[in-house]
PyMOL CGO cylinders between C-alpha atoms (Angstrom):
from pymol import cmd
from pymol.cgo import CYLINDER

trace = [
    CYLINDER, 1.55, 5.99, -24.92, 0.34, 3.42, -22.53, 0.3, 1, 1, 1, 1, 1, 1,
    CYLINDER, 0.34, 3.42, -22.53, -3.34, 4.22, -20.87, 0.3, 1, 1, 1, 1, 1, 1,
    CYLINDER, -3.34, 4.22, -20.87, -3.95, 2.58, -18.11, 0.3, 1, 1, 1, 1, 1, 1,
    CYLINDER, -3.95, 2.58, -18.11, -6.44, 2.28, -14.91, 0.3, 1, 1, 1, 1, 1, 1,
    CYLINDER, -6.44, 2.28, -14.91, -3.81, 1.74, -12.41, 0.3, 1, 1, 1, 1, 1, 1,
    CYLINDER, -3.81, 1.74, -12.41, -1.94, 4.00, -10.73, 0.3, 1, 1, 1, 1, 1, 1,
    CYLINDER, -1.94, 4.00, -10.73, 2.43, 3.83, -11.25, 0.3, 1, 1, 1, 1, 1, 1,
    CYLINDER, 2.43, 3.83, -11.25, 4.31, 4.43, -7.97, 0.3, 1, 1, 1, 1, 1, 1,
    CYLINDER, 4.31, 4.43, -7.97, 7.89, 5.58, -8.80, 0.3, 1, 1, 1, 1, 1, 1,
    CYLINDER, 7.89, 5.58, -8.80, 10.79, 6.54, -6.99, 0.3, 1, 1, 1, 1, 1, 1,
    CYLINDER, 10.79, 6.54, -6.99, 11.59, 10.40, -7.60, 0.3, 1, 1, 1, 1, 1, 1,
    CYLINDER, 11.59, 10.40, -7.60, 10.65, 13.39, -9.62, 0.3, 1, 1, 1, 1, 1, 1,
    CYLINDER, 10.65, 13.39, -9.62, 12.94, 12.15, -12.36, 0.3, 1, 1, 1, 1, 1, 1,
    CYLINDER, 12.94, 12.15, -12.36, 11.16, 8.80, -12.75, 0.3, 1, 1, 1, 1, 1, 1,
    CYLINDER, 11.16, 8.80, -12.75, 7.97, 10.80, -12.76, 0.3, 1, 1, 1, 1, 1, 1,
    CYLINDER, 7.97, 10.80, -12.76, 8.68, 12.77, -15.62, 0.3, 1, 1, 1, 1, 1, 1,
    CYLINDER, 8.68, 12.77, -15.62, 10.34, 9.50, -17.67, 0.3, 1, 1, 1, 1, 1, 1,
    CYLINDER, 10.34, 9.50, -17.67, 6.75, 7.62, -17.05, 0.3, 1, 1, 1, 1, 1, 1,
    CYLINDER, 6.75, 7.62, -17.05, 4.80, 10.73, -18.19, 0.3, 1, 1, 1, 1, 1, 1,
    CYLINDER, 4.80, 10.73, -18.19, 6.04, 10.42, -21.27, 0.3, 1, 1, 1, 1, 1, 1,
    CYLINDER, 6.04, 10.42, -21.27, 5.33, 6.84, -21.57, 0.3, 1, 1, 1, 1, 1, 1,
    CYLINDER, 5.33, 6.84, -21.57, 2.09, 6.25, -19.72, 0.3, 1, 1, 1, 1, 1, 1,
    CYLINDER, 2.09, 6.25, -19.72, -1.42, 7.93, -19.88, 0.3, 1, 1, 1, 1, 1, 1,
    CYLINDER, -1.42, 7.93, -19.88, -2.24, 7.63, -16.31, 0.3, 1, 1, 1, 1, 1, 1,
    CYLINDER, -2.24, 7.63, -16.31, -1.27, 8.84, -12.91, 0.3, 1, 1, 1, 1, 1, 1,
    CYLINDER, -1.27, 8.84, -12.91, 1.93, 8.49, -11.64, 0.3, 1, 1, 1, 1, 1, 1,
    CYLINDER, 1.93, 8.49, -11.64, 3.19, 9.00, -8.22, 0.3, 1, 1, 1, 1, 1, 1,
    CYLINDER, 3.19, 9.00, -8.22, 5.95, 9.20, -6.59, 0.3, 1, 1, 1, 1, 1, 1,
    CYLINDER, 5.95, 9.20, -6.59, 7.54, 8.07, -3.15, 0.3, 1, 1, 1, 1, 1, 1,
    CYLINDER, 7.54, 8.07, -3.15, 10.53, 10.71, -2.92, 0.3, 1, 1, 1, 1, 1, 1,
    CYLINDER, 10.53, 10.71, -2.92, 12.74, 8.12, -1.95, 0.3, 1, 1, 1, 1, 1, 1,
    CYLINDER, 12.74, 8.12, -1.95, 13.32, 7.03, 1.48, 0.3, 1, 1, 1, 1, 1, 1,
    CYLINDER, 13.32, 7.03, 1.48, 11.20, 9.74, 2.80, 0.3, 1, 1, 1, 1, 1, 1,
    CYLINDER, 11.20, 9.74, 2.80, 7.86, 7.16, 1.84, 0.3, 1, 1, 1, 1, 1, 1,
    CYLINDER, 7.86, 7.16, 1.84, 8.94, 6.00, 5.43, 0.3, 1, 1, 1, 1, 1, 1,
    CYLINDER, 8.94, 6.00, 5.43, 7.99, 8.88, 6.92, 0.3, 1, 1, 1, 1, 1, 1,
    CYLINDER, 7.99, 8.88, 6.92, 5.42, 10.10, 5.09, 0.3, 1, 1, 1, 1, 1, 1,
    CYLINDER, 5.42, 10.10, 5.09, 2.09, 9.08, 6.21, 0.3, 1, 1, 1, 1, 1, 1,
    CYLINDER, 2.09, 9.08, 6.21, -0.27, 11.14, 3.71, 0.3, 1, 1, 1, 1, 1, 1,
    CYLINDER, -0.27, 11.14, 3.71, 1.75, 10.00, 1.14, 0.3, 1, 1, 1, 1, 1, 1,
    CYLINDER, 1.75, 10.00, 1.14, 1.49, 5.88, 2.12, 0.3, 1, 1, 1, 1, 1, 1,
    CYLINDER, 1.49, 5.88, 2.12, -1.86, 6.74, 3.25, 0.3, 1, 1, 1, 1, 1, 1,
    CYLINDER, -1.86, 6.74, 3.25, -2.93, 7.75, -0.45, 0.3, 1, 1, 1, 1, 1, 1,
    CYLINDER, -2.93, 7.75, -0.45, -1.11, 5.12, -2.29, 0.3, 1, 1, 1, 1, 1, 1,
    CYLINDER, -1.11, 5.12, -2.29, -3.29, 2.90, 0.15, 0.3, 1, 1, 1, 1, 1, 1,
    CYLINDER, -3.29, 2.90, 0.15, -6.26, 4.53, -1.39, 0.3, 1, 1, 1, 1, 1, 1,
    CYLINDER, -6.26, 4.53, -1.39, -5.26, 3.94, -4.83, 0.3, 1, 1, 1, 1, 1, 1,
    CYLINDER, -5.26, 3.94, -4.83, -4.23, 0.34, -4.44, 0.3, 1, 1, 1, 1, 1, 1,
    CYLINDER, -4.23, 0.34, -4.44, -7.72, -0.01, -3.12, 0.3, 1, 1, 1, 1, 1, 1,
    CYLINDER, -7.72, -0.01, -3.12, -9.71, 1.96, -5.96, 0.3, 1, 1, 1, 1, 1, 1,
    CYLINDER, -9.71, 1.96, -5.96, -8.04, 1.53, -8.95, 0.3, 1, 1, 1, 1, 1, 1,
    CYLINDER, -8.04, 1.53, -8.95, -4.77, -0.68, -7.61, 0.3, 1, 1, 1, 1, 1, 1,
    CYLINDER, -4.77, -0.68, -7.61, -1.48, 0.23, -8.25, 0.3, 1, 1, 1, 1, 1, 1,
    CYLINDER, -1.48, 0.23, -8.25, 2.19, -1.23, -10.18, 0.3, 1, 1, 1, 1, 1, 1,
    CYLINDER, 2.19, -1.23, -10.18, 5.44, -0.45, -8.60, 0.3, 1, 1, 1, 1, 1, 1,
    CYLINDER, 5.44, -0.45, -8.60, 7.88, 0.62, -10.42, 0.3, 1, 1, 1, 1, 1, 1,
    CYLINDER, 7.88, 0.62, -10.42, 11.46, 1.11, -8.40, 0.3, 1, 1, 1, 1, 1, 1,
    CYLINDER, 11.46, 1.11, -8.40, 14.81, 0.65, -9.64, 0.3, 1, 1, 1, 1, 1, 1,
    CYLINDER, 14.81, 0.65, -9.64, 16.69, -2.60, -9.51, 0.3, 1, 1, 1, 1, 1, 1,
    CYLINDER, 16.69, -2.60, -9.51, 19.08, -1.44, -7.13, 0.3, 1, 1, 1, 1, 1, 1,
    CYLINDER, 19.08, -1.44, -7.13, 18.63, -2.76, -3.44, 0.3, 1, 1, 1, 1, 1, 1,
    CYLINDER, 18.63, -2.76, -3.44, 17.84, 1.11, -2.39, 0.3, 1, 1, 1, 1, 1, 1,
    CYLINDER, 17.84, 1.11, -2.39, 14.54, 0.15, -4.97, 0.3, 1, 1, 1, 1, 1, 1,
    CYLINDER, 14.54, 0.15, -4.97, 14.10, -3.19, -3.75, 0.3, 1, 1, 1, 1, 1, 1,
    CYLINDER, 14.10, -3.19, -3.75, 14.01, -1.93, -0.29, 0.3, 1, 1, 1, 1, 1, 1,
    CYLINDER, 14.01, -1.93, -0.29, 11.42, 0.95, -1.18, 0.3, 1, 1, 1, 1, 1, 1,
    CYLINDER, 11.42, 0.95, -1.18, 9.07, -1.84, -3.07, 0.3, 1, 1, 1, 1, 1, 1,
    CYLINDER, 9.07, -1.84, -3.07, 9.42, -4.11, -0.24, 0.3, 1, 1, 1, 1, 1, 1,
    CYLINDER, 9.42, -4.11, -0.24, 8.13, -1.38, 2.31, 0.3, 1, 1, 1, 1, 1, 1,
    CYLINDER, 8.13, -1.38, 2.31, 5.17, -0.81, 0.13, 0.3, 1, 1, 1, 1, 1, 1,
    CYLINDER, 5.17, -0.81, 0.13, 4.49, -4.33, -0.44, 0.3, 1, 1, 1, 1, 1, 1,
    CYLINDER, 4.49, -4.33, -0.44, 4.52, -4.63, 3.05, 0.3, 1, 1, 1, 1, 1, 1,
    CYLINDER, 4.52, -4.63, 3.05, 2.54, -1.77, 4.44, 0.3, 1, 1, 1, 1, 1, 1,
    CYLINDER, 2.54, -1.77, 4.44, -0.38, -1.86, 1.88, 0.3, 1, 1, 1, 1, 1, 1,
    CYLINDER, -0.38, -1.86, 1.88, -3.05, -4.89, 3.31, 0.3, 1, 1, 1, 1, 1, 1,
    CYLINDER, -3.05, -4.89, 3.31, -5.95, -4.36, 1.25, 0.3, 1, 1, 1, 1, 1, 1,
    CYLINDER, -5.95, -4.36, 1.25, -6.72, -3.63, -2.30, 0.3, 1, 1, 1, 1, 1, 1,
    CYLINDER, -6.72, -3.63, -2.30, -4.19, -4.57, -6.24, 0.3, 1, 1, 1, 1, 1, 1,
    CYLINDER, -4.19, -4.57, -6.24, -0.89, -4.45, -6.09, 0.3, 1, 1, 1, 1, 1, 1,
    CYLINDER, -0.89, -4.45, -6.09, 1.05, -5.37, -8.57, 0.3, 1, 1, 1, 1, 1, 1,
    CYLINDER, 1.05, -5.37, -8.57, 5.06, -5.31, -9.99, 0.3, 1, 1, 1, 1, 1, 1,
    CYLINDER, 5.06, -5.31, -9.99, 6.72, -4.09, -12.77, 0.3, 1, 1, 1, 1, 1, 1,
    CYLINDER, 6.72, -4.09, -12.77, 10.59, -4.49, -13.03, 0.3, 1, 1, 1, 1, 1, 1,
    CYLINDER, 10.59, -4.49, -13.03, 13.43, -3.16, -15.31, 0.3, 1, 1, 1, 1, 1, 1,
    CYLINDER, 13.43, -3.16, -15.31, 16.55, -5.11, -15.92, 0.3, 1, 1, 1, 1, 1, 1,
    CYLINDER, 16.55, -5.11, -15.92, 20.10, -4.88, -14.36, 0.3, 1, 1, 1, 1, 1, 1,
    CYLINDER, 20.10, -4.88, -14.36, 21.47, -2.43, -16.58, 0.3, 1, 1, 1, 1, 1, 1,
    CYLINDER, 21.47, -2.43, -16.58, 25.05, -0.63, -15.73, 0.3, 1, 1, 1, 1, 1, 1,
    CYLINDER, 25.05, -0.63, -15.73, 25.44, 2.55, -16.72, 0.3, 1, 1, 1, 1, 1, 1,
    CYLINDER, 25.44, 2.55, -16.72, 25.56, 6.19, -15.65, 0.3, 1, 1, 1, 1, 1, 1,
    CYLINDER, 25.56, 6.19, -15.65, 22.78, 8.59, -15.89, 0.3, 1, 1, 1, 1, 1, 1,
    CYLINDER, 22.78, 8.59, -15.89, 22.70, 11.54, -18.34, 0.3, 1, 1, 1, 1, 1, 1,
    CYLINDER, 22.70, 11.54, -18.34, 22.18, 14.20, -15.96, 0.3, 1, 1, 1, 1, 1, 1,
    CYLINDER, 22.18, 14.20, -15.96, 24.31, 12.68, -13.19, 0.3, 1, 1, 1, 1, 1, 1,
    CYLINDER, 24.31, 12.68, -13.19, 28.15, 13.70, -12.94, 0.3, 1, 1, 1, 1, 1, 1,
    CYLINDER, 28.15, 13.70, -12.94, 28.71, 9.85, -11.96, 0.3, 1, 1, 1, 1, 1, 1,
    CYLINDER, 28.71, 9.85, -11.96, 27.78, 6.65, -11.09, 0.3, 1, 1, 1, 1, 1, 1,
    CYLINDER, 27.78, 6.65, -11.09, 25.38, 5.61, -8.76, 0.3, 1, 1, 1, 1, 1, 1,
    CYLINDER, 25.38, 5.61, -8.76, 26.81, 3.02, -5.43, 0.3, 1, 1, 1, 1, 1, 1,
    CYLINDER, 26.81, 3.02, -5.43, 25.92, 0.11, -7.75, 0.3, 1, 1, 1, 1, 1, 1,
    CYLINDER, 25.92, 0.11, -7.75, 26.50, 1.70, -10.85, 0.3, 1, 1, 1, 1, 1, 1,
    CYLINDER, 26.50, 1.70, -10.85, 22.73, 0.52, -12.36, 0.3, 1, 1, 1, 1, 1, 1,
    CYLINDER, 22.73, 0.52, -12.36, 20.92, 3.10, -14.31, 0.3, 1, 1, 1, 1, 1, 1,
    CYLINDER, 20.92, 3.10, -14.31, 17.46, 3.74, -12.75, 0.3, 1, 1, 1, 1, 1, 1,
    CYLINDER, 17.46, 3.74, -12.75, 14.18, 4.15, -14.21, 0.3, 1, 1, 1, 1, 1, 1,
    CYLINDER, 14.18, 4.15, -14.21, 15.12, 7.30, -15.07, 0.3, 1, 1, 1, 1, 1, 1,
    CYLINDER, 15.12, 7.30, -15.07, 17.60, 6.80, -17.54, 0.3, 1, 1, 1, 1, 1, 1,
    CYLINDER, 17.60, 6.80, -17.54, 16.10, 3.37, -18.67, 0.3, 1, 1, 1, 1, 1, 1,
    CYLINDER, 16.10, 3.37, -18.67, 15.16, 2.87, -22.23, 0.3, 1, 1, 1, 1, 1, 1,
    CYLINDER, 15.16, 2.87, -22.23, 11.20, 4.36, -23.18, 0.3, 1, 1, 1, 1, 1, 1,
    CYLINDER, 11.20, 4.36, -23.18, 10.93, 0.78, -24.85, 0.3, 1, 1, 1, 1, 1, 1,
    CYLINDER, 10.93, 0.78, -24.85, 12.01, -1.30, -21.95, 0.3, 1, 1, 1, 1, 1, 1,
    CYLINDER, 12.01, -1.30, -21.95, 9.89, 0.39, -19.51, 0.3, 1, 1, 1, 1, 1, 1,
    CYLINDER, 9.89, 0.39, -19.51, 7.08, 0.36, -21.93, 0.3, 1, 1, 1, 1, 1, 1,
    CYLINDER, 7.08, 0.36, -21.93, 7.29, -3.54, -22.37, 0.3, 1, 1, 1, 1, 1, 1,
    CYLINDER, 7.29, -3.54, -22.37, 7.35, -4.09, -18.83, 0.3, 1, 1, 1, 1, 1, 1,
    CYLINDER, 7.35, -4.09, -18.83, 4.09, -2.50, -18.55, 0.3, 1, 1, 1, 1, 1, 1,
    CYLINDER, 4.09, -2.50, -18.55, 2.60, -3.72, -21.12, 0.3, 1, 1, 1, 1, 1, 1,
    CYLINDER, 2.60, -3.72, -21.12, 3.63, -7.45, -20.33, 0.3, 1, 1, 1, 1, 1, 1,
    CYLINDER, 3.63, -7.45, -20.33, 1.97, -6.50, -16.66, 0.3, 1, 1, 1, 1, 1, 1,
    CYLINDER, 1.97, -6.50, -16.66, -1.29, -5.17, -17.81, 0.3, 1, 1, 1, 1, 1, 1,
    CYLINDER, -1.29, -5.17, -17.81, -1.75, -7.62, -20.61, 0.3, 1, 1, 1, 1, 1, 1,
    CYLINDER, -1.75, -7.62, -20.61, -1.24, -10.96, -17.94, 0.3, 1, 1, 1, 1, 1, 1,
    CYLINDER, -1.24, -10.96, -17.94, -2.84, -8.65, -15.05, 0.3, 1, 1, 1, 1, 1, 1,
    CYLINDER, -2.84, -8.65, -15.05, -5.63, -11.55, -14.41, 0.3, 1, 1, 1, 1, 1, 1,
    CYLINDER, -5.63, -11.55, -14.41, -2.74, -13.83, -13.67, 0.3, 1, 1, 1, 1, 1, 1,
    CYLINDER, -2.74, -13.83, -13.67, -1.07, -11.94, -11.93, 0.3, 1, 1, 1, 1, 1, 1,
    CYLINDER, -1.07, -11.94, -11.93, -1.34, -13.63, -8.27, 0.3, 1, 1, 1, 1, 1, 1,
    CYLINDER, -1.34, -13.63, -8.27, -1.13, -17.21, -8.46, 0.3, 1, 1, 1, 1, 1, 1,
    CYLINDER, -1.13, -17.21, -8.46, -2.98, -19.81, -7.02, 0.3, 1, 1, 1, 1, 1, 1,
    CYLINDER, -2.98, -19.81, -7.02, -0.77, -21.35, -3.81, 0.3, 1, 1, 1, 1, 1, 1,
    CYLINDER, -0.77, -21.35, -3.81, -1.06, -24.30, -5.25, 0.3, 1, 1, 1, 1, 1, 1,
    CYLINDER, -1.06, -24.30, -5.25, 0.96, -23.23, -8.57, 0.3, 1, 1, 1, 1, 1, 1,
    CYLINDER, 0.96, -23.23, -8.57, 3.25, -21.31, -6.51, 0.3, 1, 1, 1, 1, 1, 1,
    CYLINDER, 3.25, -21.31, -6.51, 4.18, -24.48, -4.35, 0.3, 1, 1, 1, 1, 1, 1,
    CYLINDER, 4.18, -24.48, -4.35, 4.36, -26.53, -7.48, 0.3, 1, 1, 1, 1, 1, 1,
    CYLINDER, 4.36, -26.53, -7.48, 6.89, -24.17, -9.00, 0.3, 1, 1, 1, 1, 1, 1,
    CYLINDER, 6.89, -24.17, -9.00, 8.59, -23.78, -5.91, 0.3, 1, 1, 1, 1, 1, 1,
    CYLINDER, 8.59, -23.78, -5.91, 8.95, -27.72, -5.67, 0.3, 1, 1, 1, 1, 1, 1,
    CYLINDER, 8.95, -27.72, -5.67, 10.28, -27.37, -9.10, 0.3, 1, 1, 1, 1, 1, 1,
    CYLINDER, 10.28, -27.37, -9.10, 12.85, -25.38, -7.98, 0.3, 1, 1, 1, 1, 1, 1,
    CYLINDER, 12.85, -25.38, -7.98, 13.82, -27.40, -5.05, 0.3, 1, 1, 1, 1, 1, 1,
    CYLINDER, 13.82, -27.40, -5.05, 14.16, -30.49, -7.77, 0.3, 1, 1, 1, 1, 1, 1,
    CYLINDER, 14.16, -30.49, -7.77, 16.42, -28.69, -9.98, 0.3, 1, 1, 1, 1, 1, 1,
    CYLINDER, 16.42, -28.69, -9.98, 18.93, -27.23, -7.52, 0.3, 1, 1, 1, 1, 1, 1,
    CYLINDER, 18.93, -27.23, -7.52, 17.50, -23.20, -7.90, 0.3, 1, 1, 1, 1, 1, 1,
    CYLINDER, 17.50, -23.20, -7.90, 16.95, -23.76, -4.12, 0.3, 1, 1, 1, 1, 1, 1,
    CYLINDER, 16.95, -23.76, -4.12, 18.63, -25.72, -1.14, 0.3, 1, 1, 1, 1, 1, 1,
    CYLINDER, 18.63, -25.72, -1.14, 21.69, -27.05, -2.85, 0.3, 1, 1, 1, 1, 1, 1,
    CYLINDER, 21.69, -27.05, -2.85, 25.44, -25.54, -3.58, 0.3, 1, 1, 1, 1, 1, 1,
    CYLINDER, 25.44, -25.54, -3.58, 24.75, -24.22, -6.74, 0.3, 1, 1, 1, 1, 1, 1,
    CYLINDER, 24.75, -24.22, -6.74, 21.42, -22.40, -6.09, 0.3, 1, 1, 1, 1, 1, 1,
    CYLINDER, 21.42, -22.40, -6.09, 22.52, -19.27, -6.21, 0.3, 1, 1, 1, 1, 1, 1,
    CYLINDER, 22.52, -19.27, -6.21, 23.98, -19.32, -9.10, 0.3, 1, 1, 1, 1, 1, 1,
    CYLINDER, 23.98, -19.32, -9.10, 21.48, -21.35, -10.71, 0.3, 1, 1, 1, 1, 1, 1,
    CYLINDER, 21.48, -21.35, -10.71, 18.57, -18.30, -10.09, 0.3, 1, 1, 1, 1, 1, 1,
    CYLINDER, 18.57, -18.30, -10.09, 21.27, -15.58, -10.93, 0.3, 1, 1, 1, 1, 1, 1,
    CYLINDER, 21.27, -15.58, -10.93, 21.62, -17.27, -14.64, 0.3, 1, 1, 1, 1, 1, 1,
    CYLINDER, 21.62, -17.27, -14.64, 17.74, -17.54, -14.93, 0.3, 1, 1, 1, 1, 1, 1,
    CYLINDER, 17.74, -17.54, -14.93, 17.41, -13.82, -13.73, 0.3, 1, 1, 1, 1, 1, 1,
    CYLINDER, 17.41, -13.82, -13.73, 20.30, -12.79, -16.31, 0.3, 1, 1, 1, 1, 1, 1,
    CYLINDER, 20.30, -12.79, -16.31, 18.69, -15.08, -18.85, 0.3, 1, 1, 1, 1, 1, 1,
    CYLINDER, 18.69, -15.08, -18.85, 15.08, -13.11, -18.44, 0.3, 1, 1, 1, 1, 1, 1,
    CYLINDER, 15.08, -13.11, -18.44, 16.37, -9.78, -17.79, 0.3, 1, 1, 1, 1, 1, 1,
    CYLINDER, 16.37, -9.78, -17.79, 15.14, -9.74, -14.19, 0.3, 1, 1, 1, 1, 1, 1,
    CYLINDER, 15.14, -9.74, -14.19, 17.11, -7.95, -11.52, 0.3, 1, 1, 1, 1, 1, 1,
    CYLINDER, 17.11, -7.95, -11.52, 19.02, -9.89, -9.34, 0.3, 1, 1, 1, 1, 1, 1,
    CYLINDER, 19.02, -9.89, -9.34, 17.61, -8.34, -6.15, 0.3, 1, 1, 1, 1, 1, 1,
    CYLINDER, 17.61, -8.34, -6.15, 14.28, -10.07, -6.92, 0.3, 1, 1, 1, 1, 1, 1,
    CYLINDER, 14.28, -10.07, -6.92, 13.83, -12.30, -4.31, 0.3, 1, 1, 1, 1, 1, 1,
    CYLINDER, 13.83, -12.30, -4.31, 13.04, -16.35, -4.63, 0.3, 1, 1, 1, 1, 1, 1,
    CYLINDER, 13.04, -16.35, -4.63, 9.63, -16.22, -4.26, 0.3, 1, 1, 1, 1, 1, 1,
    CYLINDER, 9.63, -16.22, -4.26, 8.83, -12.89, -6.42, 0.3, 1, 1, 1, 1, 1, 1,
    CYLINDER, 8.83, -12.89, -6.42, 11.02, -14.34, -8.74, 0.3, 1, 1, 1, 1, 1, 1,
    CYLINDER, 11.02, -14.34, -8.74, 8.49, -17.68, -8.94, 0.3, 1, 1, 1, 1, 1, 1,
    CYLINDER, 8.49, -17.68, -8.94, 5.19, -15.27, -9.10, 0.3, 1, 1, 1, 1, 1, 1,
    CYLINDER, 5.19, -15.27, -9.10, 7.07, -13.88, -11.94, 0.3, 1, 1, 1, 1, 1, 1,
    CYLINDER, 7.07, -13.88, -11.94, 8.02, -16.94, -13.99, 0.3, 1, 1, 1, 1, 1, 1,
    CYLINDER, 8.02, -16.94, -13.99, 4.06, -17.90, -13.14, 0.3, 1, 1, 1, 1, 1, 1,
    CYLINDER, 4.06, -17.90, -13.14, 3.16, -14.89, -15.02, 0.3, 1, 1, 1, 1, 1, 1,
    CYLINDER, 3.16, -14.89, -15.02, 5.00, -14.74, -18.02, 0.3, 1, 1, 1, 1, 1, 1,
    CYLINDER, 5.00, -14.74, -18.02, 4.99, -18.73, -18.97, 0.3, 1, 1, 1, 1, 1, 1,
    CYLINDER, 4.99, -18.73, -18.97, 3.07, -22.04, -19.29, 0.3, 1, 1, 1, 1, 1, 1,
    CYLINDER, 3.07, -22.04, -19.29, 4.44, -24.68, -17.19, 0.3, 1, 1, 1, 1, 1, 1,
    CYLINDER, 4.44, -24.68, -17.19, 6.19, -26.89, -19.98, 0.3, 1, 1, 1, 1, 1, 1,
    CYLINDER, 6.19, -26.89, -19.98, 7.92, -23.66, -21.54, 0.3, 1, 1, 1, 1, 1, 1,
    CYLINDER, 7.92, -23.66, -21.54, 9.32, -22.84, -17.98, 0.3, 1, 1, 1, 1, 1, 1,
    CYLINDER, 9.32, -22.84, -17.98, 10.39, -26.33, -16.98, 0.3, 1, 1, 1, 1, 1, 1,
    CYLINDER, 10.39, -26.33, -16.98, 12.16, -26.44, -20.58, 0.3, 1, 1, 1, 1, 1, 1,
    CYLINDER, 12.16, -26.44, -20.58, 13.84, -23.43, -19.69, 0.3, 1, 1, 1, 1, 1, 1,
    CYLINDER, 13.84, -23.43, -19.69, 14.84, -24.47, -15.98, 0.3, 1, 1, 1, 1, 1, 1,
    CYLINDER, 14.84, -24.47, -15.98, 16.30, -27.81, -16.53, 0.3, 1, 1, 1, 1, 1, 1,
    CYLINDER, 16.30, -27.81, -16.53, 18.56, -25.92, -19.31, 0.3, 1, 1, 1, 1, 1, 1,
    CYLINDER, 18.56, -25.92, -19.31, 20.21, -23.73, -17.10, 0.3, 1, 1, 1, 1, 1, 1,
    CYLINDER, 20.21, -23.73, -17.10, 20.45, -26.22, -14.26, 0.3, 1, 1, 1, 1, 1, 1,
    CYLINDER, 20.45, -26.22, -14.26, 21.95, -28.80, -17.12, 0.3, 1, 1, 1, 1, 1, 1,
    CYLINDER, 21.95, -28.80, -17.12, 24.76, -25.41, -17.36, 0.3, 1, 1, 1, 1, 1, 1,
    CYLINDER, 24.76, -25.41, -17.36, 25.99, -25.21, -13.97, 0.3, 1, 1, 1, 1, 1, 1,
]
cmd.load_cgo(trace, "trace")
């Protein structure tokens, strides 16, 4: 198991139960959509972003994205940061069938995959916001290269995403704070001007 300081802020009671297993630390969850509603709830993941900060962990469907987003949004103070599982299609075990966009969820996510995501979080977590002025050098980067404001964009950051196992409702700009993270400039320009050279 995984200790950590920081608290994990999942989706349901199922995700719950899959982190317990994997991480010695509190988890919480948002029951779904109702985090909208739920002022206590927001009001003490608010708390814990401020004392001890927290990682969100959604699925990579958009229902997830949209969740994160709201979070991301509402919480002003304190450490927030983001863990994310891959695209991975599949059905849940204890689900008669398919979810709208037919991912699997954290729940039914591999121990190992979760795990690593973590892990690569907490290890980088001093990195973990970049400086604006990496962020806009990146972002020119990406501009150069044709992963943003040309024809082929799209496709461009959809083959980098695929290529890193990164869902493909991360948006451009989480998408650069995550490439920021995980590799040194020269690594990730190597790996950019590849995929643009392949589209």
């Amino acid at each position: 198991m995984i200790s950590i300081n920081e608290a994990v802020i999942v989706e349901g009671k199922y995700d719950k139960i899959k982190l317990s297993s994997i991480v010695d630390g509190l988890v919480i969850e948002t029951n779904g959509f109702r985090i909208f509603k739920d002022k206590n709830r927001l009001n003490l993941i608010r708390r814990l972003a401020l004392e001890r900060g927290i990682i969100i962990l959604t699925d990579s469907d958009s229902a997830g994205f949209m969740i994160r987003n709201y979070l991301s949004c509402s919480i002003n103070r304190g450490k927030v940061y983001h863990a994310y599982v891959p695209d991975v299609f599949g059905k849940e075990k204890r689900k008669c069938k398919f979810s709208k966009e037919k991912k699997i969820g954290v729940e039914g996510m591999e121990s190992s995959i979760i795990e690593n995501a973590i892990k690569d979080l907490t290890t980088n977590i001093n990195i973990l916001q970049p400086s604006l002025e990496d962020f806009q050098k990146i972002k020119f980067k990406f501009y150069e290269l044709g992963f943003c404001g040309c024809e082929f964009s799209r496709t461009r950051r959809d083959k980098l995403k695929s290529y890193l196992d990164l869902p493909e409702n991360l948006s451009t700009n989480s998408l650069i704070k995550v490439l920021i993270r995980c590799f040194k400039k020269e690594e990730l320009e190597m790996i950019l001007k590849n995929i643009a050279k392949g589209t």
